[in-house]
C-alpha positions as CSV (number, residue, x, y, z in Angstrom):
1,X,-4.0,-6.4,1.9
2,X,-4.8,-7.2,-1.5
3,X,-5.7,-4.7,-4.1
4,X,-6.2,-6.7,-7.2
5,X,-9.9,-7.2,-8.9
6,X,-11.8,-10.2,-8.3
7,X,-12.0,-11.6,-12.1
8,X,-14.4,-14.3,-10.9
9,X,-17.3,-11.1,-10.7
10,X,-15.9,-9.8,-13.7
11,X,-17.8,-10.0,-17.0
12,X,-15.8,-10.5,-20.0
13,X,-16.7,-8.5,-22.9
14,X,-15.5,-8.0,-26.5
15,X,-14.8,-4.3,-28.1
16,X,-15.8,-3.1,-31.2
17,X,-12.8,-3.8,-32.8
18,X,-12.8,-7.2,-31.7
19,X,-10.5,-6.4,-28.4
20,X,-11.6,-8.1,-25.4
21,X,-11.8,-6.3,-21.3
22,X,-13.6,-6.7,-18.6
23,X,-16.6,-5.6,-17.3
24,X,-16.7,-5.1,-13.3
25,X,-19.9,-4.3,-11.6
26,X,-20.4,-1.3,-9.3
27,X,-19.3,-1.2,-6.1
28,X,-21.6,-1.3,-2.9
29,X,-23.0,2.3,-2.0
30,X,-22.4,4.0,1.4
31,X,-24.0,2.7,4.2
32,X,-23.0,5.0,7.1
33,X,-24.9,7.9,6.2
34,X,-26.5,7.9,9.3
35,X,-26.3,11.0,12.0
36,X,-24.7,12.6,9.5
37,X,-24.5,16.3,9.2
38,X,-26.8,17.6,6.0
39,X,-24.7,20.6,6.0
40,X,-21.0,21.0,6.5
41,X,-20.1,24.0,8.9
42,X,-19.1,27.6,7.4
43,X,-18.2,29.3,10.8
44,X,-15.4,28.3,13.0
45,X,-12.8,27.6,10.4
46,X,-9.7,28.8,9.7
47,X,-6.9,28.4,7.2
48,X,-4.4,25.4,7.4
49,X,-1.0,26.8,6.9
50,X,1.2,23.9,8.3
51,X,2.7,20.9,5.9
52,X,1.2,20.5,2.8
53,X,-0.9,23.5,3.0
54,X,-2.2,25.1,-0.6
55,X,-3.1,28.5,1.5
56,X,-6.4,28.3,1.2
57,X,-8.1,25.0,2.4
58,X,-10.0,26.1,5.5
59,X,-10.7,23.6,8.8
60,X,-11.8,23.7,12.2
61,X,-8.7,24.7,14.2
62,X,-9.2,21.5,16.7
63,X,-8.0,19.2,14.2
64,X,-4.8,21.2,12.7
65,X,-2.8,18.6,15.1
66,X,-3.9,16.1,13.2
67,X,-3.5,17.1,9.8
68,X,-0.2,18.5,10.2
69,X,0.5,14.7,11.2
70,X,-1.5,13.2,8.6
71,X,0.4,15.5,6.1
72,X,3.8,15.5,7.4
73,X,3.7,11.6,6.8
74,X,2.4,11.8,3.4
75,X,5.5,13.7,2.3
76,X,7.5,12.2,4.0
């Protein structure tokens, strides 16, 4: 995977103090906003308290698994 900017879409552009950078255009916007909930759920959390845990982020207890692995291998 590469993670370097395509110059070729790049516009090059000269600073007010003569410095020159460039210019790269917006990426594309979201597409998968279909079925999507409009509102995120307030009921049914509770608090994370495994790795990484600030004490206070709240999420649906079916997915603590998950995040304790998803954490656990980010500090690692």
């Amino acid at each position: 995977m590469s993670y370097e900017l395509p110059l070729d879409k790049a516009i090059k552009r000269t600073g007010k103090f003569g410095h020159q950078y460039f210019w790269f255009p917006d990426p594309q916007t979201h597409e998968n906003q279909t079925n999507r909930p409009a509102v995120y759920p307030t009921s049914g959390l509770d608090k994370y308290k495994a790795a990484g845990s600030n004490g206070s982020a709240k999420l649906l207890s079916s997915i603590f698994t998950q995040v304790n692995q998803l954490m656990t291998e980010l500090l690692d």
